[in-house]
C-alpha positions as CSV (number, residue, x, y, z in Angstrom):
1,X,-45.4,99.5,21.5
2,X,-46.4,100.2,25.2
3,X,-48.7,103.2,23.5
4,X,-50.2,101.3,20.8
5,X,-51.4,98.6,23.7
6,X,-52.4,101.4,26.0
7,X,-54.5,102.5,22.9
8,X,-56.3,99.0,22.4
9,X,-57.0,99.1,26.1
10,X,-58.6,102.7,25.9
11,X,-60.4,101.4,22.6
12,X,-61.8,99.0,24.4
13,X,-62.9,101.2,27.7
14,X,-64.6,103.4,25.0
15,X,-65.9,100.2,22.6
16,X,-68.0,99.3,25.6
17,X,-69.5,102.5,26.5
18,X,-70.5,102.6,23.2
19,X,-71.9,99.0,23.0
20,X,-74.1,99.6,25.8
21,X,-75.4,102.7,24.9
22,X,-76.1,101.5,21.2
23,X,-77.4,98.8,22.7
24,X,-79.9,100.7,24.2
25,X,-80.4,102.5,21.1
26,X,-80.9,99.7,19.1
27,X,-83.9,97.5,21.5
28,X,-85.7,100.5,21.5
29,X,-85.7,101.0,17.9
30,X,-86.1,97.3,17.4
31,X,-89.1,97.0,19.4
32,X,-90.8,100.3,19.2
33,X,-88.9,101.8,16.0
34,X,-88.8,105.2,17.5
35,X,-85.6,106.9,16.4
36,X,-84.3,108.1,20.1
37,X,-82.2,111.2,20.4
38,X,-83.0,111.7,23.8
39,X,-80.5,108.4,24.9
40,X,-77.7,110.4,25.3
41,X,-79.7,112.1,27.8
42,X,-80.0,109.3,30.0
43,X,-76.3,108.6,30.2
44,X,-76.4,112.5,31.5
45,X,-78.6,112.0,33.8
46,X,-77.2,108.5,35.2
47,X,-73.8,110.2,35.3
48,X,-74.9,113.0,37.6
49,X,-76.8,110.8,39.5
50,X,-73.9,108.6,40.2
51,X,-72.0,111.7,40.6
52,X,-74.0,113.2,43.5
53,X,-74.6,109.6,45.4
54,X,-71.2,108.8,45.2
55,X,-70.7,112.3,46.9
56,X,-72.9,111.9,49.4
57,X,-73.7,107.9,50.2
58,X,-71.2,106.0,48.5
59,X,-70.0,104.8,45.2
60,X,-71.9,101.6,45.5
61,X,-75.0,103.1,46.1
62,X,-74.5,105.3,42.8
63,X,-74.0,102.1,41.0
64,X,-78.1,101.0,42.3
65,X,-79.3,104.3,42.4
66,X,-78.5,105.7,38.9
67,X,-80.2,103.0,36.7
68,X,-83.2,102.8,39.2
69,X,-83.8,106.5,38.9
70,X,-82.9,107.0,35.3
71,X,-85.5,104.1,34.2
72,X,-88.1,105.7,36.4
73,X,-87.3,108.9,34.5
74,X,-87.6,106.9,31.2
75,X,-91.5,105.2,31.8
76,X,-92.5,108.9,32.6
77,X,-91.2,109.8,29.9
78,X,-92.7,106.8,27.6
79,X,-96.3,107.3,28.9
80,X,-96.7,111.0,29.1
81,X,-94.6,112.0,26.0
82,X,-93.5,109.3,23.9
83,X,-96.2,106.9,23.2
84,X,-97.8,109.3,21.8
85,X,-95.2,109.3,19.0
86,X,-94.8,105.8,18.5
87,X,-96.9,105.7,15.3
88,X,-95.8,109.1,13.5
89,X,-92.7,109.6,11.1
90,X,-89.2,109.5,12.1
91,X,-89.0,113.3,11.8
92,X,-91.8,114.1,14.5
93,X,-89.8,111.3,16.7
94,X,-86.3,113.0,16.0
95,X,-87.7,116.6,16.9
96,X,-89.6,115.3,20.0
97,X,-86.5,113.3,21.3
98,X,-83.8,116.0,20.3
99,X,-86.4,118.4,21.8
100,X,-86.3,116.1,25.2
101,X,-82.4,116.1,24.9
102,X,-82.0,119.7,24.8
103,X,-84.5,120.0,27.9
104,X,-82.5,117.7,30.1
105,X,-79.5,119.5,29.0
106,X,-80.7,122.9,29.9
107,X,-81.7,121.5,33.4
108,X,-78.5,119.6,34.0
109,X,-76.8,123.0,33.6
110,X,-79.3,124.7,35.8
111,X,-78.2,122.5,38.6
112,X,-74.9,121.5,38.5
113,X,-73.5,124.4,36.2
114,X,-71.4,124.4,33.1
115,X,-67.9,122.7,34.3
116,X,-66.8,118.7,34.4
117,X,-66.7,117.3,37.0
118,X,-65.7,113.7,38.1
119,X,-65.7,111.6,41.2
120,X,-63.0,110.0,42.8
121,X,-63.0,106.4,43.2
122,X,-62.3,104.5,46.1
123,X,-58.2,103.8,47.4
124,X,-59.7,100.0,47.1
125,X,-60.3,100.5,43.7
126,X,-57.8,103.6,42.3
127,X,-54.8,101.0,41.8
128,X,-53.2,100.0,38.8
129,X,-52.5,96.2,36.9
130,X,-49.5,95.2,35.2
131,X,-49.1,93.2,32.1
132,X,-45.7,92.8,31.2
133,X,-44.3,96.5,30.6
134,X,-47.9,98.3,30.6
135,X,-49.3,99.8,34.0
136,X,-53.2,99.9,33.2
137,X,-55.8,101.6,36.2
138,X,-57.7,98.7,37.7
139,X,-61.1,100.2,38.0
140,X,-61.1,100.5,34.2
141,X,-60.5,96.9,33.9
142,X,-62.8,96.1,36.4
143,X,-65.2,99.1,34.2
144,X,-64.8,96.5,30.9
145,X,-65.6,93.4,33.0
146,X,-68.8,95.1,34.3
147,X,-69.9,96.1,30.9
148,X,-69.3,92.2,29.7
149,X,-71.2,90.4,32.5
150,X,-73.9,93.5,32.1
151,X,-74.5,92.9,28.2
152,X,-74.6,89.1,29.0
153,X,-77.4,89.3,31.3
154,X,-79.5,91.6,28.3
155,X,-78.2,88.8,26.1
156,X,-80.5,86.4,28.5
157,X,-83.3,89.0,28.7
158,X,-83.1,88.5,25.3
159,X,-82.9,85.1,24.2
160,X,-84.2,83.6,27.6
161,X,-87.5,85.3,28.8
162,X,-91.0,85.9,27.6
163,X,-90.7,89.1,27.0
164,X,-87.5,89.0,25.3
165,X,-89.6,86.6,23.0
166,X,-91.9,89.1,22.3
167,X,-89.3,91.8,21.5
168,X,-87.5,89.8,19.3
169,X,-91.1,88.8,17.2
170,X,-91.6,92.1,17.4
171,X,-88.3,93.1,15.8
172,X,-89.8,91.0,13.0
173,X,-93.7,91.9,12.5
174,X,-95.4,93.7,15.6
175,X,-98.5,93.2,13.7
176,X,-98.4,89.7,13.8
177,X,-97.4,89.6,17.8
178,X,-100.3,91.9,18.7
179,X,-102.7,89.8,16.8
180,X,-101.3,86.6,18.4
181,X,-102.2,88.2,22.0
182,X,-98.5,89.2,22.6
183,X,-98.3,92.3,25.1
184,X,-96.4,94.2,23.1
185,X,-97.5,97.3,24.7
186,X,-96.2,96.4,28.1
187,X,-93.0,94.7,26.5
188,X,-92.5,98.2,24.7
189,X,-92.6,99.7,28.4
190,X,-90.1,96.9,30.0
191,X,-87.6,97.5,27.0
192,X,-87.7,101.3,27.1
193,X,-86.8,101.1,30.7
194,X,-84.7,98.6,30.6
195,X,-82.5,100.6,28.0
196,X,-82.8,104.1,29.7
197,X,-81.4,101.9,33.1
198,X,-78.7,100.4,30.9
199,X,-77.2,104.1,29.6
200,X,-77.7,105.4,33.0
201,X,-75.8,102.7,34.6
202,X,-73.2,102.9,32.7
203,X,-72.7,107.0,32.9
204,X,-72.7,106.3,36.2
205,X,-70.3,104.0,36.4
206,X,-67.5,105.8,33.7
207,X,-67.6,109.3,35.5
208,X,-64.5,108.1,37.3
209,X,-63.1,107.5,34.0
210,X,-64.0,110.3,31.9
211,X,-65.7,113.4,33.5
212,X,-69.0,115.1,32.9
213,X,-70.5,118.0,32.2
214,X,-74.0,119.0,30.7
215,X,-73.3,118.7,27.0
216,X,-71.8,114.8,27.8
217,X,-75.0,113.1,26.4
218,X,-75.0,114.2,23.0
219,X,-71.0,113.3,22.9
220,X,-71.6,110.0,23.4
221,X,-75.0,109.7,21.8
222,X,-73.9,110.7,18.0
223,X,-70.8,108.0,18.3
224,X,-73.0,105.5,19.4
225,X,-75.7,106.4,16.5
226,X,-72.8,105.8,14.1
227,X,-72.0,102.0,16.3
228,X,-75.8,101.2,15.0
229,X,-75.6,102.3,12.0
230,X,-72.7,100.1,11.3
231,X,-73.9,97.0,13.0
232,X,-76.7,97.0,12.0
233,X,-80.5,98.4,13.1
234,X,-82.2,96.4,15.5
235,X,-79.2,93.8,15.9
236,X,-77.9,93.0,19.0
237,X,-74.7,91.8,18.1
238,X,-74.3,94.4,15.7
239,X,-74.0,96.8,18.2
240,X,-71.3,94.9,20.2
241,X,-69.2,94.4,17.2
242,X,-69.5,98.0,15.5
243,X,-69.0,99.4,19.3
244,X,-66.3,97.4,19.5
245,X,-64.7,98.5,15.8
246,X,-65.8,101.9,16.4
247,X,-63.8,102.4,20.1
248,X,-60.7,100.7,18.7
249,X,-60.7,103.0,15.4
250,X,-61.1,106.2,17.7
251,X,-58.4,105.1,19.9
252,X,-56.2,104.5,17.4
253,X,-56.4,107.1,15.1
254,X,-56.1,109.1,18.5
255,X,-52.8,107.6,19.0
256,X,-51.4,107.7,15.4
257,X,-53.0,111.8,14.8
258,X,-55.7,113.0,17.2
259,X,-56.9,115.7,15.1
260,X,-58.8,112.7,12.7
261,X,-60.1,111.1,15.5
262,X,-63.4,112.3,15.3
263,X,-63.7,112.1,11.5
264,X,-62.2,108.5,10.7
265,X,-65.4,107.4,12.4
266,X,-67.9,108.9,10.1
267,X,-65.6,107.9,7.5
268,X,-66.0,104.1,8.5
269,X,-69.8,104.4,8.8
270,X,-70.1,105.8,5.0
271,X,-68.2,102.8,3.7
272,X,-70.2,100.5,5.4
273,X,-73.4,102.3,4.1
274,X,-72.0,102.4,0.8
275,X,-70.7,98.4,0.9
276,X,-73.4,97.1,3.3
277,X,-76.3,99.5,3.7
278,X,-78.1,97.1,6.5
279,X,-75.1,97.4,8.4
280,X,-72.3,94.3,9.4
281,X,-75.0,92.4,11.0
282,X,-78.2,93.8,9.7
283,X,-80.9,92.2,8.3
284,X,-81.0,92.7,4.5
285,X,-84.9,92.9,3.8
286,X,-86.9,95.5,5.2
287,X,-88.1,95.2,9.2
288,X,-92.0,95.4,8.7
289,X,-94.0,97.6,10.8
């Protein structure tokens, strides 16, 4: 009993990373509908930026300075590369992402070399919480409660602002935005950012939990493409829930035989596709362009 709550605990840890990276995943694609395989890649690079200002500064500064420098990276990235892809199929926009991905593999490598590596926390912040009979580290805890307020405050982006008014018309008919006088353009730019500095954040902050080496990207990135794919494309609470449903299946099939871990999820996604093809909360008509 004390490993099968341990295991909804670590389902959870995991739920959220992939919530907000498929979060990420899925404003992008909402707003700009380009199919990103380069996201992974900015959890890389906000976990090895995290990783060397912890090392050096602090690990508070790594929590400021990853997010900052990976959204920089990511509206370089949007106006010298990117937006030139925007309008083309979803196959030029895989290759050019994947392509990007590889890249900022390669260089990771370059740098830092092939091995994990992980960064201690703080004594403050390296003890443990007790519920009952389970002894649960309390950075992860305080890891989850991060993730929560974090997605809260995109909530409000969201819902609350002008530009989160314009991404979600967008998500409907960009057409019909742009010829209203919406900046759609400018929101695209905000929202790319804003998602890059999400991932990033967050690989900064779960290097203490799980450790990171070059390849650490794409091993989040695939699961989190399966979280979208079963909530739903372009749905915000889709991605919370199938991150959620996805981390706790993971965890638990870890528990109960490890070696179908990585399978049961794929598994999950096809009978959703085959049950619900817009996903738990997607939309069933087509998005238009």
């Amino acid at each position: 009993m004390e490993a099968f709550f341990e295991a909804l605990l670590g389902g959870l840890i995991l739920g959220l990373i992939y919530v907000a990276i498929a979060v990420g995943l899925t404003i992008i694609f909402g707003t700009l509908r380009l199919v990103n395989f380069a996201h992974g890649a900015f959890y890389a690079i906000g976990a090895y930026v995290g990783l060397v200002i912890a090392q050096h500064i602090g690990v508070g500064w790594a929590f400021v300075a990853a997010p900052i420098a990976v959204a920089l990276f990511a509206i370089l990235l949007d106006r010298v590369v990117l937006r030139m892809f925007y309008d083309k199929e979803p196959t030029a926009q895989l290759l050019v992402t994947f392509g990007i991905a590889l890249v900022v593999e390669e260089t990771l490598r370059l740098m830092f070399g092939a091995t994990t590596q992980q960064y201690k926390m703080p004594d403050a912040l390296s003890g443990s919480v007790t519920f009952g009979p389970i002894t649960y580290p309390a950075y992860r805890l305080l890891f989850a409660a991060g993730v929560i307020v974090m997605l809260a405050l995109v909530w409000l982006f969201i819902e609350r602002t002008t530009y989160g008014l314009i991404v979600r018309a967008g998500i409907r008919d960009r057409i019909m935005v742009q010829l209203l006088g919406g900046n759609i353009r400018q929101a695209s730019t905000i929202v790319f950012a804003l998602g890059a500095a999400i991932a990033g954040l967050v690989g900064a902050a779960a290097t203490p939990i799980y450790s990171i080496d070059p390849a650490t990207g794409f091993a989040f990135l695939v699961p989190s493409f399966v979280v979208v794919v079963v909530g739903g494309l372009g749905s915000f609470w889709g991605a919370v829930l199938g991150g959620l449903l996805i981390g706790e299946l993971q965890s638990l099939t870890n528990l109960a035989y490890a070696p179908a871990s990585n399978v049961v999820i794929y598994l999950a996604m096809a009978l959703v596709l085959l049950l619900r093809p817009q996903g738990l909360l997607g939309e069933s008509e087509v998005i238009r362009q």
